[in-house]
C-alpha positions, 0 to 999 in steps of 0.5 A: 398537568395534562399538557406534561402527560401528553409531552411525555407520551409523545417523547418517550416513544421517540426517546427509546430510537435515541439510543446510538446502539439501536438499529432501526427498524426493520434493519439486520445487523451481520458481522462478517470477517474479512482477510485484507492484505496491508502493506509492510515496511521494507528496511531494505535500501535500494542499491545505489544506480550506475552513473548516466552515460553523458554525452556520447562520442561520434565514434560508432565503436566507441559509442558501441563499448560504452553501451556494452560496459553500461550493460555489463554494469546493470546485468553483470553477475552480482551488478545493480539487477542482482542487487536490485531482484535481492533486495525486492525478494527480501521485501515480498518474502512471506512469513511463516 
């Protein structure tokens, strides 16, 4: 009877700090809000590339026209870069 006292006067102090709510002593628990930014899906497709060039002639000025018409093709008006900075501007347009 004696011994179930003693066991019970040692455990019941350790049993209150059993509890998963109970922080230990001495320690202060805050709660603080925090805005984190997370990544949106975007259901705007890529525009399709221009084709590579290839081999090159050795002709200097047909060398120079086939570099000229490649760039008209990713810079001209309503090309592959107008398509490309629309589709990154729907993506990264904030809502209101």
């Amino acid at each position: 009877m004696k011994k179930r006292l003693a066991c019970l006067a040692v455990l019941l102090p350790l049993a209150a700090c059993s509890h998963p709510d109970c922080p230990p002593a001495g320690v202060r628990v805050e709660y603080q809000d925090r805005v984190v930014e997370t990544q949106r899906p975007c259901k705007v497709e890529a525009p399709a590339k221009p084709a590579p060039v290839g081999s090159l002639p050795a002709d200097y000025k047909a060398i120079a026209f086939i570099l000229k018409a490649k760039l008209v093709e990713y810079e001209g008006d309503g090309k592959w870069a107008d398509k490309m900075i629309a589709a990154l501007d729907s993506c990264t347009q904030e809502d209101e």
